[in-house]
N, C-alpha and C positions, 0 to 999 in steps of 0.2 A: 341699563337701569336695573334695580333689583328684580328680584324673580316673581315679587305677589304682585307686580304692575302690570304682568307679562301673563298674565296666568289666564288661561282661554275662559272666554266669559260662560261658558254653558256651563261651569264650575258654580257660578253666584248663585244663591240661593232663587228661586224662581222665577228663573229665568230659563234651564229647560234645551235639550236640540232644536225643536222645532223655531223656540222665539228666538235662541242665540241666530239660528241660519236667519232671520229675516231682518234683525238687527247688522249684522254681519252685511248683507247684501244691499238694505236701507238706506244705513246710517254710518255703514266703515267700522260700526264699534265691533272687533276684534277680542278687546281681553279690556284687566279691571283698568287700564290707564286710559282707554279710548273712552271707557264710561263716565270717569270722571272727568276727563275733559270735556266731555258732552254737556257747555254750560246751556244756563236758563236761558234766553234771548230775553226774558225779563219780570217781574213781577206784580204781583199782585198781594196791595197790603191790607192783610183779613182782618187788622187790630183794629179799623175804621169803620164806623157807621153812618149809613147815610140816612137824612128822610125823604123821603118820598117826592116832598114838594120842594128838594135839592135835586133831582134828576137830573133836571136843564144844566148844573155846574157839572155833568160829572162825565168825565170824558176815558170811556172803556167800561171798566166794570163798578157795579153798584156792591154793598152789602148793607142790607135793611131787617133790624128786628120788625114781626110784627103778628097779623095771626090772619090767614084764612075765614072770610066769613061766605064764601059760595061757591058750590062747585056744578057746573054747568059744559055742556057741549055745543058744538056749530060746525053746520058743514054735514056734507054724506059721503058715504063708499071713502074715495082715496080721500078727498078734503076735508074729511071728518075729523075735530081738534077738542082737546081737551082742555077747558078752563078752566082757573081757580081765581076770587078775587080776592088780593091778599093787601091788609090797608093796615098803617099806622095811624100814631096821634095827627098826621100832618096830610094825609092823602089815602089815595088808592092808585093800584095799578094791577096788571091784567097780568095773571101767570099762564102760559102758555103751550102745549106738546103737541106736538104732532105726530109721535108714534109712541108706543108703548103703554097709550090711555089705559088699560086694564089694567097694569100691574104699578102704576102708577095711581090709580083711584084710589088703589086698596089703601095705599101709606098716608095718603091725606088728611087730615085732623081737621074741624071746625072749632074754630076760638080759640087754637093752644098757641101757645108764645113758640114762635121757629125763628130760624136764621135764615134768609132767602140771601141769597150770591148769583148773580148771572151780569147779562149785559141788556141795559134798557136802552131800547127801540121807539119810535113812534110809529104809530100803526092807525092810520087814519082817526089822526088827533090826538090819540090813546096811549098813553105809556103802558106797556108790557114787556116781559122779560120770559125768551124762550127757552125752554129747558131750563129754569133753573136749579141749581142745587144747595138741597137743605143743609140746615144746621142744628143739632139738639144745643139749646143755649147752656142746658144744666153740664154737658161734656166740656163745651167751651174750646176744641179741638182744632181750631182754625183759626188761631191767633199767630197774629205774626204777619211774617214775609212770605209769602209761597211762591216756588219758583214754577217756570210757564216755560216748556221747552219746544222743541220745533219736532212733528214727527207727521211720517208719511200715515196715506188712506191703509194701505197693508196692514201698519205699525197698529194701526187706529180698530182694526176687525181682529187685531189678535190682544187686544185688550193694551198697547203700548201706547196711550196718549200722554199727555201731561201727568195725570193719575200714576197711570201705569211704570210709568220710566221715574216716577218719584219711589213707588213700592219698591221697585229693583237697586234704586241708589242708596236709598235708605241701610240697610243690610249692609251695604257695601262698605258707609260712611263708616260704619260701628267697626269694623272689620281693618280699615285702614289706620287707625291709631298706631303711633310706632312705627309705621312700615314706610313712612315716605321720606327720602333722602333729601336735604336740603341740597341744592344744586348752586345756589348763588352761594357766594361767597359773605361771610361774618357780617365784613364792613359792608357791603354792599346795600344788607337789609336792611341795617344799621341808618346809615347815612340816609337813605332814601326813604326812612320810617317805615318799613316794610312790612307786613305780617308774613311769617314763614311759610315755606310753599306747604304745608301739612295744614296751614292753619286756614290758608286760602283753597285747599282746595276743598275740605269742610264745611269751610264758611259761604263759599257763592254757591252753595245746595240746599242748604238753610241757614241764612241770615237772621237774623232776631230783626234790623232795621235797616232802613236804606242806607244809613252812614255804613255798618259791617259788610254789606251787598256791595257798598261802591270802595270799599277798602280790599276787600275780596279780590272785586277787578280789577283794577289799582294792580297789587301785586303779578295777577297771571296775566296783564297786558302786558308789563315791564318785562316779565320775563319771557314772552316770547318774542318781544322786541328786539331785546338784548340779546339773545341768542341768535335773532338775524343780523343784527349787524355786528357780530361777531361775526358769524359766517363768511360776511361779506368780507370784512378786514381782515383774515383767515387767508382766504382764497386770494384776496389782493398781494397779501403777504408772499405765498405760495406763488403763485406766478411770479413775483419780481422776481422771486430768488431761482426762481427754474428757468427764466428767459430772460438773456443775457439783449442788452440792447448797442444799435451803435450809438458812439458818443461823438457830436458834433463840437469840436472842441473851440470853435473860433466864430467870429463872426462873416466874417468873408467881405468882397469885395461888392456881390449881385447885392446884398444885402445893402453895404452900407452907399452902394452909387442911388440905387431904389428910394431910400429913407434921407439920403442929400439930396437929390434930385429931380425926383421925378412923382415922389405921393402924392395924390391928390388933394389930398386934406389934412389937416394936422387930427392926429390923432388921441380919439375920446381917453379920460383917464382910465375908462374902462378898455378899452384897446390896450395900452400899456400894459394895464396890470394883469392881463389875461396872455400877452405876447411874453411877459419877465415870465409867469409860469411854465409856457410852453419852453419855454428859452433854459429854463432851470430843467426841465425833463430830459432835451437832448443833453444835458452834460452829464448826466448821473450815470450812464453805463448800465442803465435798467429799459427793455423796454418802454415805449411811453404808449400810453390807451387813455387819451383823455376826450371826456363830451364836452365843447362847444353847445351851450347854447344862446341864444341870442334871438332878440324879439327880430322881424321882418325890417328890414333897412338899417339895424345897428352895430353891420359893418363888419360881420364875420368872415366874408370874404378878402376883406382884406388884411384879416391878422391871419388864414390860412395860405395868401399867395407870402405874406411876409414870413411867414415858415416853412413856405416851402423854398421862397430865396437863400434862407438859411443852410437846410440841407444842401443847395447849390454850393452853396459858399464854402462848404467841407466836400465835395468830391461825390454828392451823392444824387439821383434824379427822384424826383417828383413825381404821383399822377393825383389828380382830383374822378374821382367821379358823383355821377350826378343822376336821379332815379330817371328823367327824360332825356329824349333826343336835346329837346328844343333849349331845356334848362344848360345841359353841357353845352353848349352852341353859344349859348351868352356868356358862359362863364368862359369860354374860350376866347369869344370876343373881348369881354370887359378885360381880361389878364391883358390878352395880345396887346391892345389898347395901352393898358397902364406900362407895358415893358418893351414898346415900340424905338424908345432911342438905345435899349438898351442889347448888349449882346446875350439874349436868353430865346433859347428854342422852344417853343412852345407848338404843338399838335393837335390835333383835335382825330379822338378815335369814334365812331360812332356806327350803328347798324348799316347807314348810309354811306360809310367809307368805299368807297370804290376798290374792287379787288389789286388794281394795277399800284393805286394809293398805298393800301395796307402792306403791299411786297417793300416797298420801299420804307413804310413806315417804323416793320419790323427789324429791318437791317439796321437803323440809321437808329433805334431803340438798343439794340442789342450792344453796338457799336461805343454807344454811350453819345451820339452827337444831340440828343432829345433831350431837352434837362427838365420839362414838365410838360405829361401828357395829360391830357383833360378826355373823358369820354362818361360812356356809360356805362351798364354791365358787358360790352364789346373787352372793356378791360379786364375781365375775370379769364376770358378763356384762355386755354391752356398756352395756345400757338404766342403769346404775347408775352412775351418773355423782356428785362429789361437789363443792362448791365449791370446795376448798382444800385436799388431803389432804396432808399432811404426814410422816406415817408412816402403815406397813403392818406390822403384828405377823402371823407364820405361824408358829400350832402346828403342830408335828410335821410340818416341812418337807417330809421324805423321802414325805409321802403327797400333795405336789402335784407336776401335770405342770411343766415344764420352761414349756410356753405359758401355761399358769396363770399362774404368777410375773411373765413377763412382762407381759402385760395390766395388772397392778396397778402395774406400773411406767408405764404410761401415762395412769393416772388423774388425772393433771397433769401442766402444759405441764414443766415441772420434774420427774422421776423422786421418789415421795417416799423419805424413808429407809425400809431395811428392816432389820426385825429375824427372824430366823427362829430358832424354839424348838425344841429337842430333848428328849425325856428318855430318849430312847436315850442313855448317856455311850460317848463314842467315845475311844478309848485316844488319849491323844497326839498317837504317829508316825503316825493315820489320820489324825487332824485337821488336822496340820501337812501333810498331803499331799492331800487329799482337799478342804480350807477351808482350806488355804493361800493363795488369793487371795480368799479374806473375814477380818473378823478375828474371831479365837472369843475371845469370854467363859464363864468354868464358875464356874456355882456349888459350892465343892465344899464347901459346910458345909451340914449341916442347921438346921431353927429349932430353940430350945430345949425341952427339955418333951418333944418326940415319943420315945416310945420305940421302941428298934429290935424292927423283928417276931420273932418266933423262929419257926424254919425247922426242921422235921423232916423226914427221910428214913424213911417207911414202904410195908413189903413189904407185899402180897398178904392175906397173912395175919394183919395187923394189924384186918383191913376192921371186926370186930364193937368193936374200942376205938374206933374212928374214931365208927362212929355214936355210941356212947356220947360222944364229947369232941361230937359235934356238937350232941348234945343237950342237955349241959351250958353250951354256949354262948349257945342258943335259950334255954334256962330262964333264963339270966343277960340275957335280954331284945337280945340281939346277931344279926345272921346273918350266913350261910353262901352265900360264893360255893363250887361243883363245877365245876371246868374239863371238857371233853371236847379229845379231838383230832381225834375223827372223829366225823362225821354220820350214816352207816349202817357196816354192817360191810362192810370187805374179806375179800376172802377171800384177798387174800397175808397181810394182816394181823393175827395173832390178838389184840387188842385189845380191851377194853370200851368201843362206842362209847356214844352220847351217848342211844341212846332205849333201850337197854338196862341203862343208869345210870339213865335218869331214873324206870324202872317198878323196879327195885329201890331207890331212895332215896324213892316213891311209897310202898313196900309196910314200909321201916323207918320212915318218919313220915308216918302214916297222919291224913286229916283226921279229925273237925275242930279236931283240935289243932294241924296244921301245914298253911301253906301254901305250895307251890312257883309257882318264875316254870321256865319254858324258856325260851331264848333260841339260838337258831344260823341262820346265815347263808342258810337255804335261804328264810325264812320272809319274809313279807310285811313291808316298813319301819312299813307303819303298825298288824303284829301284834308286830313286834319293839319299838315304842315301846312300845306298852301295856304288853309284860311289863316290860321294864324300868322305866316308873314305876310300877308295882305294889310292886316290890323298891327302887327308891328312896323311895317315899312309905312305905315298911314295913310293908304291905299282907300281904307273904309273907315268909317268913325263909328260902328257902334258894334260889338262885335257880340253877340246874344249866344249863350255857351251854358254847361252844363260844368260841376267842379273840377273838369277837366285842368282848366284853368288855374285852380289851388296852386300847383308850383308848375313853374316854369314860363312865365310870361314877363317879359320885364319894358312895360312901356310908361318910358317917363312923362309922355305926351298925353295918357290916361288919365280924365280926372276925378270920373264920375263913377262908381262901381252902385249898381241895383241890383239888390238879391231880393230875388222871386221866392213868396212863402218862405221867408226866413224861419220860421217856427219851425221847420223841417229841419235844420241844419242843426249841429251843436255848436257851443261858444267858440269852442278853440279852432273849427272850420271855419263860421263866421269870421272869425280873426285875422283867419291866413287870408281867406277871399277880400276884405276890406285891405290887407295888406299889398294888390295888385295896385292899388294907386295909393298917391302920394309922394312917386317915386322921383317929380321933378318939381321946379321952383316954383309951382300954382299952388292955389289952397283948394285943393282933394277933398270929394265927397264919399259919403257912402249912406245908402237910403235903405233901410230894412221895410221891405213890403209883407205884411201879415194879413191873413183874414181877420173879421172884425171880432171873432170869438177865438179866444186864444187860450191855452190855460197861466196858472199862477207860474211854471218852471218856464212857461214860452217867453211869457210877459218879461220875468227876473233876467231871464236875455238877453230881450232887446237893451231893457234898461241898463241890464251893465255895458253892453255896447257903447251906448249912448253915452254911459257917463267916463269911460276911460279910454283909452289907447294900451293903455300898460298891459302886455300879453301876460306878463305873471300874475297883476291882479285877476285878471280874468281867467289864468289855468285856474287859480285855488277857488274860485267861484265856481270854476265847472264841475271841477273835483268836490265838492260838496252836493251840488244836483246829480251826476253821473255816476262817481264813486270812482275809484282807483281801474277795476277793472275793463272798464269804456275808454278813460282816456289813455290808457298805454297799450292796449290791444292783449290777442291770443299772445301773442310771441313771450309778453314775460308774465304770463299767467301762471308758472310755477311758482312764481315768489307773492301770489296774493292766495296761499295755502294758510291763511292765516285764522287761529280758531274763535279769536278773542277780541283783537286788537283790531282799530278801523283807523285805515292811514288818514282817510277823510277827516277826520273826527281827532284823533290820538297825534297829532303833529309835534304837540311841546313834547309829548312822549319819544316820540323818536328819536328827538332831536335830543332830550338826555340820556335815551341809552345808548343813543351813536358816542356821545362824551362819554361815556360811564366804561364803555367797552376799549376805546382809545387809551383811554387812565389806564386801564388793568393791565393793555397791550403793554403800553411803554414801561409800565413797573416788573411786567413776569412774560416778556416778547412768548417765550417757550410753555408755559403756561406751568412750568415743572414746582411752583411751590404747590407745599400741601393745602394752603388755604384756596388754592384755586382748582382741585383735583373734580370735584364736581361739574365745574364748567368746561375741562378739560373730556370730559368722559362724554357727555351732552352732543360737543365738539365733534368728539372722534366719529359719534354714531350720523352726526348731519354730514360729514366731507366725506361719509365713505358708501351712504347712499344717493346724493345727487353730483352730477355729472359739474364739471367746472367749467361755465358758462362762459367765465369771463376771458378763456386762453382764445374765442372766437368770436366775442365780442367784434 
């Protein structure tokens, strides 16, 4: 970028060593480009008068012409406060300080016409406004938009408030005229009705109205959009052309005996259309790195075993892994199962592999006689070598390290393809930001026949029908998962934990007619197996557990899932954990238990619970209460560096600079024309300071 963008900020008029170091070390602002992108978080509009006996409508800040008619005190020593009663044609209310009374006294006028701006309070009945600050109405100085930016207690003792960091921008604004490079391209401003990046970055500093304020943001949301998902499709580009993939050129015989013979189910047209994508990936000669997602029961597993028949089919082997023991174990099972008449080798590698097991398992691996191995991260390490690996299937991506990943890319001379699984559903505008430089496939159809669970919302005081439904479940030959949130009691938290549950659900179904599993995360792996096949072999009917649970359990004979203090949890958990039943041909419950006081984000919930199944509805619901960086974790918190733009909030926005950035690709792949030199330079500076994520994806 030019050289006045970059120019160290203790250069700006009043701004000084002292305050650039604490700005610097505060706020990151560096030089005049960090200052200017240092927007308002929002404003305040001075052009509006309020009266007094409008208070009640006014939500934040007030401004009231009016005039002072008494000045009085209350209180002693530290709680000593300075009052002034200041009234219009339409009311009164209480002006109020609590430090600086003396040098405040002095400025106070009785009966003169002033401008009061603060924020009104009720104070036992009493409207007043603390600290507020004045206006000479004959100046008229406070008209407008004024913008309200965010700054630390440091920022605040060295005079850098809202005030302060306007004085310093101010200067700055006059100063940048001329000097700012348009970065987007002609058409682009054009087409999308854009104010120029010089006009926007002026404008959202001070705005004349909320229409130029929301046009302002408008512009520097787009374009820092648009330069990430350039980035994204950038770096996608860059890897295809630097990793050579194998190409699976046929369909093979494992494939077509499986899909004649032996599927379980006819498959959703969603299964198809997401099998034709993967299917078009192995012929291209490009490595493949594509996300699977798919809601809980919508059949992922089975368009990954149908892809990894494929690679069979061409000469090539297979592994799946999976973040638990217990989950590889069933996916082992459910495969072995479906490809029992068929001639396909399938393995199971896991922590619990017997040393004697593994010797053989590695030879017979290397050999090539293994065509699909299934484990855990047992498969990452080094001794595990295969003859020809072709693809790599990972469930439930987001629970392997970043080094994980990698390594399995190096299990041939050749990276193999990867497929990584979800059934977390991630709204969209995350996807498209977050697995913009992969390509995401979604299952969004169900198979047919499953019925959707029914979800209830019960209190406290429900507790004696609940065991009663639980029992009736049990008699109907069915069980009962009990979720917990917590393992012992807090004592910030008044909660029902899990061993306090578990000796009252002991005491309503008593042996030896009923038998319970425990299960939580403190416990020994190989005492937590045991309970668990206990409750999966149907040994016990109600197995009272902690989210341990979340993945890896898969009992079709489950019908009943209780989550304890549901409020605790968030949506997209709630989701996974209701997704433990419904797995076989009953009609599946799931009972959210809450205390009887809950807040307005607990309640919004339950109730979306209640009212849908669709995990995607429900990610973009959560993604509105949580925000982007709760539901996708630390792992890809570099890409929510974002200054302006709220993926929450900004979705139809993504969604046209992801189009907007595509157009540009397929018109100038290299970016070598001159109308595009600006986005080209923007470009150069993002891919040659962050590291390229997506080669280990």
């Amino acid at each position: 970028m030019n050289n006045f963008l970059q120019t160290p900020i203790e250069y700006l008029k009043g701004v000084g060593p002292q305050k650039a170091e604490a700005l610097k070390k505060e706020l990151r602002i560096f030089n005049y480009q960090d200052l200017l992108e240092y927007f308002p978080f929002r404003y305040v509009d001075r052009s509006k008068f309020h009266k007094i006996s409008e208070l009640h409508l006014v939500d934040g800040f007030a401004q009231i012409k009016g005039r002072i008619t008494r000045i009085f005190d209350s209180g002693m020593g530290r709680g000593k406060r300075l009052h002034a009663t200041f009234q219009d044609d339409f009311g009164v209310v209480d002006l109020v300080w609590f430090k600086g009374a003396d040098w405040i006294r002095s400025s106070l006028k009785i009966n003169e016409e002033i401008i009061v701006f603060g924020k009104p309070t009720i104070f036992r009945g009493q409207w007043n406004i603390p600290h507020p600050e004045f206006v000479d109405p004959k100046k008229q100085l406070q008209i407008g938009f004024q913008p309200v930016y965010s700054s630390t207690e440091k920022l605040n003792r060295m005079g850098l408030n809202t005030k302060g960091l306007q004085k310093i921008i101010l200067p700055l604004l006059n100063l940048m005229k001329g000097q700012i490079e348009e970065i987007l391209p002609q058409n682009i401003v054009e087409e999308n009705r854009l104010m120029t990046r010089e006009e926007a970055l002026y404008t959202i500093h001070i705005p004349k109205s909320e229409l130029e304020a929301r046009n302002a943001r408008l512009r520097l949301k787009f374009e820092e959009l648009f330069f990430l998902q350039m980035e994204l499709l950038m770096r996608k580009k860059i890897s295809m052309n630097k990793s050579s993939g194998f190409i699976f050129a046929k369909v093979g015989e494992a494939f077509n005996e499986f899909y004649d013979k032996h599927i379980p189910f006819e498959l959703t047209g969603a299964q198809k259309r997401v099998l034709k994508e993967i299917r078009k990936d192995f012929t291209t000669g490009h490595h493949m790195n594509r996300l699977l997602q798919g809601d809980v029961g919508s059949g992922k597993t089975l368009v990954a075993l149908l892809s990894m028949l494929l690679a069979i089919g061409n000469d090539f082997q297979a592994a799946l892994i999976a973040p638990t023991e217990i989950l590889a174990t069933q996916h082992f099972e459910s495969i072995k199962e479906m490809l029992s008449e068929m001639n396909v080798d399938v393995r199971l590698l896991t922590g619990s592999t017997k040393k004697k097991d593994r010797k053989i398992l590695h030879e017979d691996l290397l050999n090539g006689e293994v065509n699909i191995l299934v484990g855990t991260h047992a498969l990452v390490e080094d001794v595990v070598k295969f003859k020809n690996l072709g693809l790599v299937v990972i469930d439930e991506q987001h629970r392997f390290g970043v080094a994980q990943r990698a390594k399995m890319r190096k299990k041939n001379t050749t990276p193999p393809h990867v497929l990584v699984m979800t059934a977390t559903p991630i709204p969209r505008t995350l996807a498209m930001t977050f697995y913009g430089d992969l390509d995401v496939s979604v299952i969004d159809e169900m198979p047919p026949g499953r019925k959707p669970i029914v979800t209830l919302h019960k209190y406290e005081s429900s507790r004696a029908r609940l065991f009663g439904f639980m029992r009736e479940q049990i008699d109907l030959g069915r069980q009962v998962y009990v979720v917990y949130p917590l393992i012992q009691e807090s004592e910030k938290l008044d909660y029902n934990n899990l061993m306090e549950g578990f000796e009252a659900i002991t005491r309503a179904f008593p042996r030896p007619k009923y038998h319970l599993s425990i299960v939580h995360g403190k416990m020994k792996p190989e005492d937590k197996e045991f309970e668990m096949n206990r409750f999966v072999k149907g040994e016990t009917q109600i197995m009272v557990a902690t989210t341990v649970i979340e993945v890896g359990v898969n009992v079709p004979n489950a019908s009943l899932m209780v989550i304890e203090s549901a409020e605790r949890f968030g949506l997209s958990q709630l989701h996974q954990l209701r997704g433990r039943v419904g797995r076989g041909a009953e009609q599946s419950y799931c009972i959210l238990m809450t205390g009887d006081k809950i807040s307005k984000d607990s309640l919004k919930r339950m109730q979306t619970l209640v009212r849908t199944n669709d995990g995607f509805e429900i990610s973009e619901v959560d993604l509105q209460l949580r925000g982007p960086g709760d539901i996708m974790g630390t792992q890809q918190s570099g890409l929510l560096d974002l200054k302006i733009a709220n993926l929450a909030k900004d979705g139809g926005l993504v969604s046209l600079t992801r189009d907007v950035a595509k157009k540009l690709l397929t018109k100038d792949p290299k970016l070598e024309l001159a109308e595009n030199a600006g986005v080209r330079k923007v470009l150069i500076d993002i891919l040659r300071n962050k590291p390229n994520w997506q080669e280990i994806a």
